[in-house]
C-alpha positions as CSV (number, residue, x, y, z in Angstrom):
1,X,-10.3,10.9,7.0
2,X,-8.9,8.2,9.4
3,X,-8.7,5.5,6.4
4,X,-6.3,8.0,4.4
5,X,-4.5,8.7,7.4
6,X,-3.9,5.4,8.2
7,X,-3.0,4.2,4.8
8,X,-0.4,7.1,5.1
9,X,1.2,6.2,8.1
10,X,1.7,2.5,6.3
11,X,3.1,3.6,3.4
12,X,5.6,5.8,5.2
13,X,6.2,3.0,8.0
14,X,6.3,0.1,5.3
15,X,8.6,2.3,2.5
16,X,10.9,3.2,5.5
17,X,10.5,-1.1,7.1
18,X,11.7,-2.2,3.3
19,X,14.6,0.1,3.0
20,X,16.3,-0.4,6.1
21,X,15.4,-4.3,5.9
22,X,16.2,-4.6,1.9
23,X,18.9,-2.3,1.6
24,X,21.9,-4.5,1.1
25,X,20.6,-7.8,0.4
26,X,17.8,-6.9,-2.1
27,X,17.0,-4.6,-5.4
28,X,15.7,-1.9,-3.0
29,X,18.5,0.5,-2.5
30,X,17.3,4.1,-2.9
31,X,14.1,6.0,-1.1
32,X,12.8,6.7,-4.4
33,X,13.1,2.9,-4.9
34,X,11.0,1.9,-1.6
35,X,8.2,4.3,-2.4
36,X,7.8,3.2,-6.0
37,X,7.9,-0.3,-4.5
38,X,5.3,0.9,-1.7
39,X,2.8,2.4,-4.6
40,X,2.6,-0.1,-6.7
41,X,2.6,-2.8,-3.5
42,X,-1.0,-1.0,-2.3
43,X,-2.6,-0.5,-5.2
44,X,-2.1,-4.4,-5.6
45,X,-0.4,-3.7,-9.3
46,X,2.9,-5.5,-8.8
47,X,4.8,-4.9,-11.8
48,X,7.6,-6.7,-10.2
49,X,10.8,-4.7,-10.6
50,X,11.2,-4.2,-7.3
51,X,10.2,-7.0,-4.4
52,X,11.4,-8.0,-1.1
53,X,13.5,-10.6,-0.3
54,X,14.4,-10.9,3.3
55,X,11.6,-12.1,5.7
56,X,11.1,-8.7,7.4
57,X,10.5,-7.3,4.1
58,X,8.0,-9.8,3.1
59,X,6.2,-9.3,6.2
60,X,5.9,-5.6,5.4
61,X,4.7,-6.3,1.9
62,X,2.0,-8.1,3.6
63,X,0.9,-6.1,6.0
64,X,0.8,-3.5,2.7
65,X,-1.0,-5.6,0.8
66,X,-3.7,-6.3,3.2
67,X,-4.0,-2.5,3.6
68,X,-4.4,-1.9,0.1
69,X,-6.9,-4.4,-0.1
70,X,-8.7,-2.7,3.0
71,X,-8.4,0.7,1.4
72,X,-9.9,0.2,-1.9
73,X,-12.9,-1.7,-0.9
74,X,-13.3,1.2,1.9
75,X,-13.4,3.3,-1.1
76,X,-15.8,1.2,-3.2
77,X,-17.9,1.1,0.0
78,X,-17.9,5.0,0.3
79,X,-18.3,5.8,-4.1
80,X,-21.3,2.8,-3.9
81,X,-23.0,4.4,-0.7
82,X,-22.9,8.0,-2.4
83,X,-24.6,6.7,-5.4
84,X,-27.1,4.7,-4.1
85,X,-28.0,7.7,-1.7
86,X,-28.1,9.9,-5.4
87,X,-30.3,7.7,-6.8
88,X,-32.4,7.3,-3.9
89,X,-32.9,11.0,-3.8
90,X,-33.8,11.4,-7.3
């Protein structure tokens, strides 16, 4: 519960840090824009239409990156501990 809270609170902190910070210099102009930009940022896709380009930004894609990184292998860590507890049951 505290992992998908936290990742939460970093995408809304993060989509909210890149819009403010990105929203006249960069491609980042809309809300809609920023949260498309945050999902694809955590799940460490990066299809590239939308990036930051002001050094605040690209701290807050950093600190979103490391978080997705963190909440996927929490994930992995959770799915392999329920299986192996399956199979030990069996």
């Amino acid at each position: 519960g505290l992992i998908v809270f936290l990742v939460v609170v970093s995408i809304v902190i993060t989509s909210t840090a890149v819009l403010h910070f990105e929203k006249d210099v960069g491609n980042i102009k809309t809300a809609e824009d920023a949260l498309w930009w945050t999902f694809i940022t955590i799940t460490t896709v990066g299809y590239g239409d939308y990036y930051p380009v002001t050094s605040f930004g690209k701290l807050s894609a950093s600190l979103l990156i490391a978080t997705g990184i963190g909440f996927f292998g929490a994930v992995i860590s959770f799915v392999t501990d329920k299986v192996n507890s399956i199979k030990s049951n069996a």
